[in-house]
N, C-alpha and C positions, 0 to 999 in steps of 0.2 A: 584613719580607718584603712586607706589603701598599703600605707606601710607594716600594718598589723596583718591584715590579710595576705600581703606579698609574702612575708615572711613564712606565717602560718601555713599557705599553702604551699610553697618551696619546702619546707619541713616534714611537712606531712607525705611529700611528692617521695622525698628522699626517703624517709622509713618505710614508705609501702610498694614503691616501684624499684627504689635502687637499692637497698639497703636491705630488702623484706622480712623486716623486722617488725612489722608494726600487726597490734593487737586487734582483737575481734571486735572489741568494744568502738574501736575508731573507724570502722567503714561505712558507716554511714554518712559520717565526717567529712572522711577524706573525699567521698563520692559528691557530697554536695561542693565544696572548697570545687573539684576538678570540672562541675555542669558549671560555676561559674564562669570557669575561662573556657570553656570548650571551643568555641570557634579561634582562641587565640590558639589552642592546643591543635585543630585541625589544619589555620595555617603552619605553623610549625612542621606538622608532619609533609605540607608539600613542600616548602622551601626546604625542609632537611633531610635527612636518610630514614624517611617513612616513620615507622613506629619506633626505630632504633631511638629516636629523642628520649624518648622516656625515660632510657636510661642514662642521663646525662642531667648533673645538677644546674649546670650552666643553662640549658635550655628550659627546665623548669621554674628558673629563677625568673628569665628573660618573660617565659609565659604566662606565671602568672603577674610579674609588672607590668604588662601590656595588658593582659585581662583587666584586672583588676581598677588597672589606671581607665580603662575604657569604658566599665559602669559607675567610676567615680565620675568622666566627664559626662557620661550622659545624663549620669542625676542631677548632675549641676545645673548642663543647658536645661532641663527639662521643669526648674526650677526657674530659670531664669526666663525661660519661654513664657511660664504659668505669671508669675509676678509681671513680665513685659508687657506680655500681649491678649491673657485674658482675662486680667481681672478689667474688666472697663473702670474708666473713672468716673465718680461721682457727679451725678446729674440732681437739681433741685427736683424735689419734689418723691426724690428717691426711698420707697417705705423700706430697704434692706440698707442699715447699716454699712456704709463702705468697709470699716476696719470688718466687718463682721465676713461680710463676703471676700474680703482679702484672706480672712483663715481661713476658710472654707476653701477657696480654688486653690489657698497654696498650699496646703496640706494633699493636694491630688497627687503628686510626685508618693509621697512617703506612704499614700494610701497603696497607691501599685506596689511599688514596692514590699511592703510589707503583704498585701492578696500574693505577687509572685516568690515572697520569701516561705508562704507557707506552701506553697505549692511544689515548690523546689525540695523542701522538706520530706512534704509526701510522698514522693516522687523518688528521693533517695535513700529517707528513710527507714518509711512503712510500707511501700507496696510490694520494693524489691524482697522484703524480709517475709510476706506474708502469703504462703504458699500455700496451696489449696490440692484438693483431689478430682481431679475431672472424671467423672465415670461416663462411659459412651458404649453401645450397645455394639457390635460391631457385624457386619455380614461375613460370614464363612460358611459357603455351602459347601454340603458332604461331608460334613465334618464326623469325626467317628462319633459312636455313641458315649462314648467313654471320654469323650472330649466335651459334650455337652454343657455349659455352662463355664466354659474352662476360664479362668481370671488368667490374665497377660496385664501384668503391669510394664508401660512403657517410662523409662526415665531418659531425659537426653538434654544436651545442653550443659554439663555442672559446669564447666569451664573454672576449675579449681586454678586459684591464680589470683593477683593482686588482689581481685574486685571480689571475689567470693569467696569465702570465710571457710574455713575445715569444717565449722562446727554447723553454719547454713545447710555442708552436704549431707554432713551426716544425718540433721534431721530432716533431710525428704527421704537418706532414706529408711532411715527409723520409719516412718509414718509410710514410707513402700511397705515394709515390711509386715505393719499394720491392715494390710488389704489381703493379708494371707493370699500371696498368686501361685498362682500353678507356673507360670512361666513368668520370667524377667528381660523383656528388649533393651538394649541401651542404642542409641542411637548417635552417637557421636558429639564430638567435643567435651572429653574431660580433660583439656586444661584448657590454658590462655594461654596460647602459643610458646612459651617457654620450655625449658626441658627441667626445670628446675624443681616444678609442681608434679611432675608424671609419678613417679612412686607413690607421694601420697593420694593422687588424686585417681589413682587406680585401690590403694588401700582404703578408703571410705566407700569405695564399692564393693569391699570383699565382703561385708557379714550378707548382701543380696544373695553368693553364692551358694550359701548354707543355707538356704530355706526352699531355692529353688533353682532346677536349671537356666543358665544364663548364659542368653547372647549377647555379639554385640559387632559394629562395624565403625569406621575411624570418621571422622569429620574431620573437615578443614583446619581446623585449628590443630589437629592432634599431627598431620601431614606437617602443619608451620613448627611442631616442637619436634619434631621426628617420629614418622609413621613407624619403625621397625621398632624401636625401644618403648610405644607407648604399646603397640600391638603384643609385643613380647613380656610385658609387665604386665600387662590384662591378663596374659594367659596365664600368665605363672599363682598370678589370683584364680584361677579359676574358669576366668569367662571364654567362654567356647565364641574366636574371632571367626568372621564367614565374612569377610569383603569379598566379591567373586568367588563366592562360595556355598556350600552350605550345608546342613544338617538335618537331620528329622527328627519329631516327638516321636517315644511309643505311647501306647494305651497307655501305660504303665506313666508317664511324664517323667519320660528320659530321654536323655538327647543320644542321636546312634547316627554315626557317618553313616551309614547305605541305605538302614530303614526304620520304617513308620508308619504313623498314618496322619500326620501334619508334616508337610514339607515348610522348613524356615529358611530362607536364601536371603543372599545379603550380597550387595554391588560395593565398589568402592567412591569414593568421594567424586561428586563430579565438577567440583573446581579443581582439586588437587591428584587425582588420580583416574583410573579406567573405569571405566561401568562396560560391565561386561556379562549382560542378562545373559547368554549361550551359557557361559564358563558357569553363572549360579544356576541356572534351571532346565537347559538339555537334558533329557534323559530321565526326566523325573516322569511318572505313569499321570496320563491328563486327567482320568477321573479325581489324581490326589490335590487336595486343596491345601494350598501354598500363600504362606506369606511372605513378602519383599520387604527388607528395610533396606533402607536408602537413606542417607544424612540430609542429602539436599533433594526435596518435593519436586523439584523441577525439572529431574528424571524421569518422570511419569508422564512427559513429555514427548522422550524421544522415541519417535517413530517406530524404534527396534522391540521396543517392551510390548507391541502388541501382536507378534506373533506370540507369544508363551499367553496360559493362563496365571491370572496373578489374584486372587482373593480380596487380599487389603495388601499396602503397602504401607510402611511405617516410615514416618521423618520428621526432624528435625529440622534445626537449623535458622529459619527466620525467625523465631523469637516472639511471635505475635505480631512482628512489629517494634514492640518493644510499646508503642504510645498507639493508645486509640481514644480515638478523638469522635464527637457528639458528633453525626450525620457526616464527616471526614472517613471514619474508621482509622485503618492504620496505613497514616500516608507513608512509611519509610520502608517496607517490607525490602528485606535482601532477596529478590527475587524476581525473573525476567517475565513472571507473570504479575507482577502486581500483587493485587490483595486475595488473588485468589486462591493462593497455598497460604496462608497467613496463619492459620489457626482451625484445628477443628476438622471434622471428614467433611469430605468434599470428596467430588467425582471428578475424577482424572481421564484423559481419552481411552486409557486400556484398563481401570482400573479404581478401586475407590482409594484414597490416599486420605489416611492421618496422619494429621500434623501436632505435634504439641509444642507447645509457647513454651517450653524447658522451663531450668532451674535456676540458670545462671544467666546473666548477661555480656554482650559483646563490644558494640562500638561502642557506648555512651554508657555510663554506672543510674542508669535509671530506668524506670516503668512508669507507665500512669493507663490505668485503663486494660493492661494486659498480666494480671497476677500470674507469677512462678509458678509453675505445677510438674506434677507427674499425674503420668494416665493410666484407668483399669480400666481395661480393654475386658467385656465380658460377651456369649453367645447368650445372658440370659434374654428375657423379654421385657425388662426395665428400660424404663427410657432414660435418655442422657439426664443426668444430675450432677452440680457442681456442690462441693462443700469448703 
């Protein structure tokens, strides 16, 4: 088994991280194969040149033989434990069958195993693939009359790239496109740091453009593949970029550099570039209600954003979490706040700030507890509903 699996997932490593040649139908595959070694893969990544491992057959080889060899011996000892030390021996008078209670306690290894083999499954791959609609009521006061009701679908995260499939983006945003929006945010990270996915993964945003105007501002990952050619491919699609910047709706649901009557601004990344609230919102009339997208929630933060009025703020970025756990939630959120940009509106010190749990995934090819989405952002008077 361990040789079948080294192999298998050395193979698999090479078709879909070095090679990227590998098909739609295998990622689920390949995702579960890589949450097996993962901690052999994270040390990898400190002992070697970060994430650059990946692309390297030799270290995939190395990582999943030490993976793999590593729950080979733990199932062993844990076998070994079970037969050694807790099956007790046979005392007279005893009404349970010794051989009986021998199958019984040693069958507890392959019991786990098989509860954490299907868990591992769902995890990689059913929940990552099962993508939902979050609908959330949202506050924007003053809004014109002609804005009333207005749908703003949020999509962020696709992170187009090994882990997530052409065909996954396409249908969120087939099913975007399905909420008929008046407006379209993207919020950052369409690719997986590569430069390799940027064309297409700005291409499976383009039918967004044709239904409705759209913006958008870069995330972290889009800076680790090249901020100016993923910026400059967005636009050539279409999408109107405002990092440190911005634009306005008219009545009419058009987008106009100087006026409106919805102010849309947009910061740059604030792990990888300026947030520069003056540069997107000075000079805009305070009666006008304005929305901020931001990649990373944890701008909402700093200190500077509470001179300006900000409506709602838009972000991405932490993923849910990725795993939320029964009365835990989500212990691993990417963010200096904890869990509390994680998912969902939430009220920020200047501001109410939404977050959506995206589309796509980042450190680890799994979910559990945090389904995929895209968000319709409405002024009606419905309350939040998921589907």
């Amino acid at each position: 088994a361990w040789a079948v699996l080294t192999t298998l997932g050395s193979w698999r490593h090479q078709r879909r991280w070095i090679d990227e040649a590998a098909s739609d139908s295998w990622v689920g595959i390949d995702a579960a194969l890589q949450v097996m070694v993962l901690p052999a893969w994270l040390g990898a990544r400190t002992v070697g040149n970060g994430y650059g491992v990946a692309n390297s057959l030799a270290w995939a080889i190395g990582v999943n033989s030490i993976g793999f060899g590593a729950l080979a011996v733990a199932y062993l000892v844990a076998h070994a434990g079970v037969r050694g030390l807790l099956i007790p021996k046979s005392r007279v008078g005893d009404s349970i069958d010794p051989s009986r209670r021998r199958l019984l306690l040693g069958a507890a290894p392959d019991a786990i195993a098989a509860v954490s083999g299907c868990g591992l499954l769902y995890a990689t791959v059913v929940e990552p693939n099962w993508i939902r609609v979050t609908r959330t009521d949202v506050p924007i006061e003053g809004l014109s009359p002609s804005h009333d009701g207005l749908r703003m679908l949020q999509i962020s995260d696709t992170h187009r790239g090994p882990r997530i499939s052409a065909s996954f983006i396409a249908e969120a945003v087939r099913l975007g496109i399905a909420q008929k929006p008046d407006l379209i945010l993207l919020t950052g990270d369409y690719v997986h740091m590569g430069v390799e996915f940027i064309e297409e993964g700005a291409a499976l945003l383009a039918p967004l453009v044709r239904i409705a105007p759209t913006v958008g501002v870069l995330g972290n990952h889009d800076w680790y593949a090249g901020a100016h050619r993923v910026r400059h491919t967005l636009t050539n699609y279409g999408v109107r970029m405002i990092d440190n910047d911005r634009c306005f709706l008219t009545d009419q649901c058009r987008l106009d550099a100087d006026a409106g009557t919805l102010c849309i601004a947009g910061v740059g990344d604030l792990l990888e570039d300026h947030v520069d609230f003056d540069r997107a919102l000075s000079g805009v009339d305070r009666s006008m209600p304005r929305l901020l997208m931001s990649h990373n929630p944890d701008a909402a933060e700093l200190p500077e954003l509470r001179s300006h009025r900000v409506d709602l703020m838009l972000s991405g970025h932490t993923h849910g979490g990725q795993v939320r756990l029964p009365l835990i939630g989500a212990p691993g959120v990417p963010s200096r706040y904890g869990q509390k940009y994680a998912q969902g509106l939430v009220d920020g010190p200047a501001c109410r700030v939404h977050i959506s749990a995206g589309v796509g995934m980042s450190v680890a090819p799994f979910r559990f507890g945090v389904r995929p989405e895209i968000n319709l952002l409405t002024r009606s008077e419905e309350h939040t509903s998921e589907l």
